[in-house]
C-alpha positions as MATLAB code, in Angstrom:
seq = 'XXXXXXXXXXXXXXXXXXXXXXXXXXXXXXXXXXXXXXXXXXXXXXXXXXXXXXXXXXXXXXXXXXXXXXXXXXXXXXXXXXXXXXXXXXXXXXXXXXXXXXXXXXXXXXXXXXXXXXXXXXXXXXXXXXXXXXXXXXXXXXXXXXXXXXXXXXXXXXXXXXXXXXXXXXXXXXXXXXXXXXXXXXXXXXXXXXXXXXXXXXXXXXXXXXXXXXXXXXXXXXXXXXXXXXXXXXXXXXXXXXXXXXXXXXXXXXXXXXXXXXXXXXXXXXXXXXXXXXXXXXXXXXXXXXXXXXXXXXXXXXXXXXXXXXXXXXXXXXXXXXXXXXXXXXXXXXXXXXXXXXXXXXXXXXXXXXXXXXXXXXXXXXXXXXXXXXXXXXXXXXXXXXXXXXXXXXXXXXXXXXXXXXXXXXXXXXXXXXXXXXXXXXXXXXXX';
ca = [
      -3.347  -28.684   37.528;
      -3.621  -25.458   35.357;
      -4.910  -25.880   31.710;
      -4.193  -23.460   29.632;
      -5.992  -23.051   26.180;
      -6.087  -20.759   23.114;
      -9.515  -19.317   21.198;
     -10.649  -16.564   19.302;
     -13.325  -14.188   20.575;
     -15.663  -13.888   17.732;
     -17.927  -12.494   20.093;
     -15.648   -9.177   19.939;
     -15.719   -8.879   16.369;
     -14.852   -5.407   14.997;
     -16.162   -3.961   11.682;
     -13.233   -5.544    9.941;
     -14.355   -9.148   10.943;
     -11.361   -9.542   12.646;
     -11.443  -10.850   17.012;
      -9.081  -10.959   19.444;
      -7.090  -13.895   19.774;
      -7.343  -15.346   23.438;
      -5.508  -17.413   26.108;
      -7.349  -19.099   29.021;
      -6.046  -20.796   31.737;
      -8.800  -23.130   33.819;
      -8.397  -23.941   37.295;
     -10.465  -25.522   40.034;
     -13.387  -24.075   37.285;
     -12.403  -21.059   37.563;
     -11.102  -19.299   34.308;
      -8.195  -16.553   33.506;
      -7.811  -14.770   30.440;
      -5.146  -12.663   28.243;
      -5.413  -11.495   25.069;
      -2.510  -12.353   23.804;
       0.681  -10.015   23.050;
       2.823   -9.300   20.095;
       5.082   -6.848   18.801;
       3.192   -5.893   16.246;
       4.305   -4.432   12.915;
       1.687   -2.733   11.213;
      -1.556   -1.996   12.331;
      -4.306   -4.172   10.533;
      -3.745   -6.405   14.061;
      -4.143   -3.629   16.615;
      -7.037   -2.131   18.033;
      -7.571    1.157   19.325;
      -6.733   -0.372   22.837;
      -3.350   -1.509   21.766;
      -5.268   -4.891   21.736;
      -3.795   -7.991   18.881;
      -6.266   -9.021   16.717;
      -6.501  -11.683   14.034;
      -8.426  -12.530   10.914;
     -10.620  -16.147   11.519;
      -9.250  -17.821    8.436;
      -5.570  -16.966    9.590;
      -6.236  -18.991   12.622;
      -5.906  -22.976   12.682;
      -8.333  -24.568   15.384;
      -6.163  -28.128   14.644;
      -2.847  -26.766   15.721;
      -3.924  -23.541   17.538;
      -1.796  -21.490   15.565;
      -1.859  -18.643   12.940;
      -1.093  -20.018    9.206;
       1.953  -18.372    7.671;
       0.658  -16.100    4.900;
       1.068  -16.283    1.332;
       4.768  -14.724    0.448;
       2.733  -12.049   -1.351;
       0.494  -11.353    0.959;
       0.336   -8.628    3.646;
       2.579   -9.653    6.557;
      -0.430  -10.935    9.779;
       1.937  -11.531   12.625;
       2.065  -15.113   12.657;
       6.076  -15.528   13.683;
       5.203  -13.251   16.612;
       2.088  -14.593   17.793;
       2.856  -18.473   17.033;
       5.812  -17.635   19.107;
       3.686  -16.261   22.592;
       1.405  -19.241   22.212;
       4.207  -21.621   22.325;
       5.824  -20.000   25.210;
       2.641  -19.426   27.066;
       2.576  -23.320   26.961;
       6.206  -23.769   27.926;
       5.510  -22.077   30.879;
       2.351  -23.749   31.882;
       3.969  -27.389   31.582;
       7.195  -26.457   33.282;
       4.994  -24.574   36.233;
       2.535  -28.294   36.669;
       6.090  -30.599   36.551;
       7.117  -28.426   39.448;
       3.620  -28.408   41.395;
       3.775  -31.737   41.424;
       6.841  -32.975   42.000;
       7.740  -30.258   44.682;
       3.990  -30.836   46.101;
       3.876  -26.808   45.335;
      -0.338  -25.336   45.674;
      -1.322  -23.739   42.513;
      -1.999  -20.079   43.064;
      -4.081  -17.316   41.340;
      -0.799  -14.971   41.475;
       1.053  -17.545   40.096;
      -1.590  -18.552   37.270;
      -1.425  -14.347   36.470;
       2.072  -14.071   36.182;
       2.249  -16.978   33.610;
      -0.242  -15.253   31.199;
       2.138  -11.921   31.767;
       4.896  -14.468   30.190;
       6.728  -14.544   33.959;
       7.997  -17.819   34.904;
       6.337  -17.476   38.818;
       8.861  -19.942   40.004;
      12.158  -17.857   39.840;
      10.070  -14.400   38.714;
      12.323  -14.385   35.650;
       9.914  -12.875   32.314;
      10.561  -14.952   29.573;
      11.076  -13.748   26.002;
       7.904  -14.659   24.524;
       8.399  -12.571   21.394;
      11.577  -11.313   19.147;
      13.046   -8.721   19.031;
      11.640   -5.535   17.352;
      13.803   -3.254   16.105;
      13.868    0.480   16.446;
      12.233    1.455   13.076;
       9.469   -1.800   13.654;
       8.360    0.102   17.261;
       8.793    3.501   15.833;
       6.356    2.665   12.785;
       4.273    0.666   14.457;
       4.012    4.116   17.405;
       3.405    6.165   14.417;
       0.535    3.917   13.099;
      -1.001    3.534   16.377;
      -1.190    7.316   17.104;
      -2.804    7.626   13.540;
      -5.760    5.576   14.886;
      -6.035    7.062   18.217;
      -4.954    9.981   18.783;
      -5.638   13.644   16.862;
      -4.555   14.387   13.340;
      -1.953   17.194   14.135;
      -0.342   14.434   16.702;
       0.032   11.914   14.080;
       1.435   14.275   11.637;
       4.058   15.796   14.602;
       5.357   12.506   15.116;
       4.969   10.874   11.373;
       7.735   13.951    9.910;
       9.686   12.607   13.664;
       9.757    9.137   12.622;
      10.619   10.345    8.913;
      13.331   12.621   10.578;
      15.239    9.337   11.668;
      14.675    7.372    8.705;
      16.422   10.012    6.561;
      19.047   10.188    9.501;
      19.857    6.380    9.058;
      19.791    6.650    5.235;
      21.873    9.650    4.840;
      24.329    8.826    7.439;
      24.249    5.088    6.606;
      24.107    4.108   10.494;
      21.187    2.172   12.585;
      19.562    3.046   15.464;
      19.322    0.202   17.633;
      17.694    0.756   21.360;
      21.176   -0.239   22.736;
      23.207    2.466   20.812;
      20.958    5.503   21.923;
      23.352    7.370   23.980;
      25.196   10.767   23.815;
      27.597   10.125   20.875;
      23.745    9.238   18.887;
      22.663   12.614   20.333;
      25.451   14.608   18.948;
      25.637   12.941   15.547;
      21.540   14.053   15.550;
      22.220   17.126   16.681;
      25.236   17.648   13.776;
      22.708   15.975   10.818;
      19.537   18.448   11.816;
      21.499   21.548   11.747;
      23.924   20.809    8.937;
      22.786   22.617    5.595;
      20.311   19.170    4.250;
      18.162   19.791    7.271;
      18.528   23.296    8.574;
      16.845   22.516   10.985;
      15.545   25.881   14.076;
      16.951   24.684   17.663;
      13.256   24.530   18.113;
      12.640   22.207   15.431;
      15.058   20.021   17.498;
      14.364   20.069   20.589;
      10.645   18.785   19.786;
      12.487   16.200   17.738;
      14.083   15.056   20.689;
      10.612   15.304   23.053;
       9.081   13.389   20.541;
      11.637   10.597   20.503;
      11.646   10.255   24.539;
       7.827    9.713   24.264;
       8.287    7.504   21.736;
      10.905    5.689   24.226;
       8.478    5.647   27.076;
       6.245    4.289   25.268;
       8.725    1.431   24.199;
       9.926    1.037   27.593;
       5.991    0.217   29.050;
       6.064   -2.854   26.180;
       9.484   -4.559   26.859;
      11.110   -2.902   24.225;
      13.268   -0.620   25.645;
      14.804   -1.260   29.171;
      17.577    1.560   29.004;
      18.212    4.992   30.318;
      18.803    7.992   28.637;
      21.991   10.300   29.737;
      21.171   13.168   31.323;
      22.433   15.093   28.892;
      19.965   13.932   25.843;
      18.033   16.592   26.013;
      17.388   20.012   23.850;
      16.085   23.079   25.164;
      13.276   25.126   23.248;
      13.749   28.970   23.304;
      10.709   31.246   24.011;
       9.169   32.602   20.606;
       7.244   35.756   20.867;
       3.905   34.308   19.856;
       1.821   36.450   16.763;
      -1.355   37.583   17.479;
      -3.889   40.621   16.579;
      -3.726   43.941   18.429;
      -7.191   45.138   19.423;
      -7.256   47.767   16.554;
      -6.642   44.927   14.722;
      -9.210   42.632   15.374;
     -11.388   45.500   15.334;
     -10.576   46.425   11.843;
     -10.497   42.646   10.734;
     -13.910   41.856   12.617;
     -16.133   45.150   11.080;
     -14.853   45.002    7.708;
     -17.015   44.203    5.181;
     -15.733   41.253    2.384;
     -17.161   40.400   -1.401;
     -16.113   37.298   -1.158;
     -18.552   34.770    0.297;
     -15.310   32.631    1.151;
     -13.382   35.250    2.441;
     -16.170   36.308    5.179;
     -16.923   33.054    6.298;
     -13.170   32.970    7.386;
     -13.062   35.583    8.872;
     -15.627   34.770   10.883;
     -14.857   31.680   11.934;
     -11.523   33.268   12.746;
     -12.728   36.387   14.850;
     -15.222   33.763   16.687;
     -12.278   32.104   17.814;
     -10.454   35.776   19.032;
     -13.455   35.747   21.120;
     -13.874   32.028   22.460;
     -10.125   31.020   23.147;
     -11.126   27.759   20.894;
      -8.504   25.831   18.778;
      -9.518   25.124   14.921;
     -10.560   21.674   15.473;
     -12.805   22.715   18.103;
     -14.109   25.819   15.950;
     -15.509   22.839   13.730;
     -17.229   21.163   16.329;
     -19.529   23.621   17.945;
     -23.158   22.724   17.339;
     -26.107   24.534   17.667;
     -27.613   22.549   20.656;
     -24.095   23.405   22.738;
     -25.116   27.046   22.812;
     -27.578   28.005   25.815;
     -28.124   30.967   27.812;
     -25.277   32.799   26.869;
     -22.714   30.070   27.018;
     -20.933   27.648   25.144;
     -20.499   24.275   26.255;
     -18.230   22.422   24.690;
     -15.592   18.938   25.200;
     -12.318   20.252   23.846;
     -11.232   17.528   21.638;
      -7.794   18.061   22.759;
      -7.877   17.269   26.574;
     -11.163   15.850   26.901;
     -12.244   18.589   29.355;
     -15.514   19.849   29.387;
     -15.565   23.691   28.752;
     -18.301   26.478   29.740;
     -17.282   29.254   27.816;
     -19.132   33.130   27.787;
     -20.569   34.336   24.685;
     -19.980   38.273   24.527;
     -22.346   40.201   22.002;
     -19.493   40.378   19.325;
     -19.788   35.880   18.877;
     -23.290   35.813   19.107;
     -23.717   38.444   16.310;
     -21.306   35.822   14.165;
     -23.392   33.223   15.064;
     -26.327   34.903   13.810;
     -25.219   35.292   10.568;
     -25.703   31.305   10.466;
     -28.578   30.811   11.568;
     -29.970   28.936    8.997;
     -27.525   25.691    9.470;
     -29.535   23.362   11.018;
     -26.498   21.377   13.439;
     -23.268   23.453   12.822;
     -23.079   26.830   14.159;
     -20.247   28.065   11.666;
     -19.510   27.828    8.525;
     -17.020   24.325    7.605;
     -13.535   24.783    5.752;
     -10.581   22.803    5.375;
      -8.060   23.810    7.633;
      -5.259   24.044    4.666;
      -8.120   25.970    2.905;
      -8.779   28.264    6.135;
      -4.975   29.095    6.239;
      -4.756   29.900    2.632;
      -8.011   32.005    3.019;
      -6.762   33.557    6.080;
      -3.845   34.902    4.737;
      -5.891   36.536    2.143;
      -8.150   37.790    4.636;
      -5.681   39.528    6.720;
      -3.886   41.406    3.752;
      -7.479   42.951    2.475;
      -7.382   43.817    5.844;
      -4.228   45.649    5.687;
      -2.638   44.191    8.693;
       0.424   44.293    7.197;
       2.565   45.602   10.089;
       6.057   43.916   10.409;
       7.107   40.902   11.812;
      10.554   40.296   12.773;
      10.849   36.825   13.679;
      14.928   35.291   15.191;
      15.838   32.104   14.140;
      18.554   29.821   15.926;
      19.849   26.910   14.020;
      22.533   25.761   15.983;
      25.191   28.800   17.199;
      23.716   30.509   13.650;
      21.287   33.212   14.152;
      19.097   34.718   11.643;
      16.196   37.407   11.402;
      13.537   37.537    8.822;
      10.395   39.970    8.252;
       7.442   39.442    7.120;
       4.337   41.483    7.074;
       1.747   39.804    9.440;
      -0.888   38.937    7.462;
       1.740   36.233    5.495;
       2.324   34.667    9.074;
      -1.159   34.727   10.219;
      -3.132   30.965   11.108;
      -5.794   29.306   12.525;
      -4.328   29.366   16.059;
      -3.223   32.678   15.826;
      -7.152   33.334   17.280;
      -6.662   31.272   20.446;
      -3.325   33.615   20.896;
      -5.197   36.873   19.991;
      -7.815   35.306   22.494;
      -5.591   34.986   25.419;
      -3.389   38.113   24.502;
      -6.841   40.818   24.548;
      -8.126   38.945   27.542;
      -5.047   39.801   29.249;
      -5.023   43.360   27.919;
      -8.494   44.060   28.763;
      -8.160   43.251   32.373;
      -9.459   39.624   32.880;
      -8.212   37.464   35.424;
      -5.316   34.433   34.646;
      -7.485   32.270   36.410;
      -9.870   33.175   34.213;
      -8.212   33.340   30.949;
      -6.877   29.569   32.661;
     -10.925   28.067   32.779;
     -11.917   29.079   29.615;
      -9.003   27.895   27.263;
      -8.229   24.914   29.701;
      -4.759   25.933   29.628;
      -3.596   24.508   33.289;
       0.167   25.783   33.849;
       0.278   29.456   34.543;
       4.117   29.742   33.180;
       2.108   29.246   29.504;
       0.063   31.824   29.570;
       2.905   34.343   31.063;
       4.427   35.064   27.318;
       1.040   36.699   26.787;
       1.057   38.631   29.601;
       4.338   40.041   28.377;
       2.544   41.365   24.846;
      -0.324   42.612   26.711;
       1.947   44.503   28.796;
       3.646   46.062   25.888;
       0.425   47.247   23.953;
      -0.685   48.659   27.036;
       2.487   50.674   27.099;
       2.309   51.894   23.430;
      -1.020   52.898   23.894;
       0.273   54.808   26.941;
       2.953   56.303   24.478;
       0.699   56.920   22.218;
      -1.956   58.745   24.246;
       0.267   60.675   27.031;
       3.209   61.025   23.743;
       1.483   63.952   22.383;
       1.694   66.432   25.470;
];
């Protein structure tokens, strides 16, 4: 009959010193194993796989359980996992009582599904943790994108999760994963327009992606088995995106700067007019990724390998660095670059106005700004794709080099090439 035993992998140990905590099942010498599961709820137990792990002295070799920590201490899981383990062992007893007395063959699918905490007898998955509650998963997601996934994506969904939080407070209700339905939705909707949040439909409707990822995520662990109404969902409007006209980036990219600080951003900034590449990306490129012409880069993003050209106007920025050894550009924070950019841009004079429409709700607004105070770092992948589209180049093109892969993203910029094209029409046949 089926054995099943627990261990700790300290072959697996991580920098931390902490292993994964391990079931085994051994039958007719052959051997099954499961890192065992648990809700977690913060993420000193996690690794970047999603896998539990455990401290050595937490772990009890007598009783094959994890000692309950010190009241003081910071919390290490041991009602959740102490809880699998006993389960896991449930099932294995109750599965060799019925082998034998129904003279039922032990089978490998059957030896799998008890390590997925499935009784295989009646198919039924057993409860082999407790219940986590919405805030638990939603900090725990949070955490978990904060050690695998990129910066800006952990700070999207961190002010998400904080969203909700001051939703529960403020409102004095809790979200529970059986009460999210539409009358949830339209007391959201209410709090993140009313005058606290103010918040841009926008605004919003990412709110509400985010929390459907977060849900889907939920759903693949147990934690969530129930379906959203079709109507909890929030609709972003288009937003005219802000970018450089070519006299512009002309004017920006030959002007001359005193400031040491104020020309390395704007190089760094016109290199990225003329490469398509994001910020984080900007920061990457290394001297060894530039050959014959072309940059060859892994966008950090989406993992995809890019070959991107290098007209005359990058390479002439990247001689002006020649001297640093790895990094082909100059390195600044990016809440530095932004402040610096900004700065940049009005010396510059690219002041024209900006009249940007804000929706919050049925309430619409309009504010202006001259351009250089709405100017960023991604403003250069825009400017990028905008000129490309202005000067002629192919969408497929345009597609390749910024790894963009849906067409209807890239259309918006067609739209404000079209429209400089026609002023310059205007302005060049408006004088006969």
């Amino acid at each position: 009959m089926p054995n099943i035993i627990f261990y700790l992998n300290t072959g697996a140990k991580d920098k931390d010193d902490r292993v994964p905590l391990m079931a085994k099942i051994i039958h007719n010498r052959k051997r099954y194993y499961k890192t065992i599961a648990r809700i977690k709820t913060d993420t000193d137990f996690i690794d970047e796989n999603g896998n539990n792990k455990v401290k050595p002295g937490d772990w009890n070799p007598a009783t094959k359980r994890i000692y309950k920590n010190h009241k003081n201490a910071k919390y290490n899981g041991h009602k959740e996992i102490n809880a699998t383990i006993t389960t896991l062992e449930t099932l294995t007893k109750q599965y060799n009582d019925y082998c034998i007395i129904n003279e039922h063959p032990v089978s490998e699918s059957d030896i799998e599904a008890i390590l997925n905490g499935i009784d295989p007898i009646n198919g039924v998955k057993t409860p082999i943790r407790p219940d986590v509650t919405f805030n638990q998963a939603f900090k725990s997601w949070v955490e978990f994108t904060k050690a695998n996934l990129e910066h800006n994506t952990y700070r999207s969904r961190n002010s998400v999760y904080h969203f909700f939080q001051d939703f529960q407070n403020d409102e004095n209700f809790r979200i529970t994963f059986k009460n999210i339905d539409m009358l949830l939705f339209d007391r959201l909707k209410q709090y993140a327009f009313s005058e606290k949040k103010n918040y841009a439909n926008n605004t919003f409707a990412k709110t509400i992606k985010v929390l459907k990822i977060f849900l889907n995520w939920c759903e693949e662990r147990g934690y969530f088995t129930g379906k959203l109404p079709k109507g909890f969902k929030a609709s972003e409007r288009d937003i005219t995106p802000i970018t450089l006209t070519v006299d512009e980036f002309k004017t920006l990219y030959s002007k001359d700067f005193e400031s040491k600080k104020h020309q390395k951003t704007r190089d760094i900034f016109c290199f990225g007019c003329l490469t398509g590449l994001r910020y984080s990306d900007l920061m990457r490129v290394r001297r060894d990724m530039i050959q014959d012409g072309y940059l060859y880069l892994t966008i950090k993003k989406v993992k995809d390998p890019q070959k991107i050209p290098l007209v005359d106007m990058a390479t002439t920025i990247l001689d002006r660095y020649k001297e640093h050894p790895v990094y082909a550009l100059p390195h600044i924070s990016n809440q530095k670059f932004n402040t610096y950019l900004k700065e940049v841009c009005q010396e510059a004079e690219i002041k024209a106005p900006v009249t940007i429409d804000i929706y919050s709700g049925n309430k619409w607004t309009q504010i202006t700004h001259p351009k250089h105070q709405l100017i960023t770092a991604h403003v250069a992948r825009k400017t990028f794709i905008t000129l490309s589209f202005y000067l002629g180049m192919n969408i497929k093109v345009v597609q390749e080099i910024t790894g963009i892969k849906q067409e209807a993203t890239l259309r918006k910029y067609l739209q404000i090439a079209d429209q400089m094209k026609q002023e310059e029409m205007q302005k060049a046949w408006g004088k006969l």
